[in-house]
Steps between C-alpha positions, in 0.01 A plus 500: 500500500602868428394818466665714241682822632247783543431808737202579743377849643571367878737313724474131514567223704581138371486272757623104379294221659644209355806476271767700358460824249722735358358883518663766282486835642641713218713277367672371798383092583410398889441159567191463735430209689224369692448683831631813339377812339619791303393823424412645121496887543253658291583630130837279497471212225498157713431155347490136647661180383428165654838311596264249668088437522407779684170682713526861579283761652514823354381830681512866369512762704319810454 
């Protein structure tokens, strides 16, 4: 799974339930395991790449 690099208007927070992903936060990889959680700041371009099956939970903040 993936989601190809894009912006959003707010802050968000990825949050990895299960698995492994790598998050691109303008350009720059972070590998994000389960248990952990990053944070997208708003208008930067940010993508996800699965490195294993993965669940997240993604919140914006407004």
């Amino acid at each position: 799974m993936s989601l190809s690099e894009h912006t959003a208007p707010f802050d968000a927070i990825v949050y990895i339930l299960e698995g492994e992903a790598e998050v691109l936060i303008d350009g720059r990889p972070y590998i994000v395991k389960e248990g952990e959680m990053i944070i997208m700041p708003a208008n930067i371009p940010h993508a996800l790449k699965a490195i294993t099956r993965y669940k997240m939970l993604l919140m914006m903040i407004r």
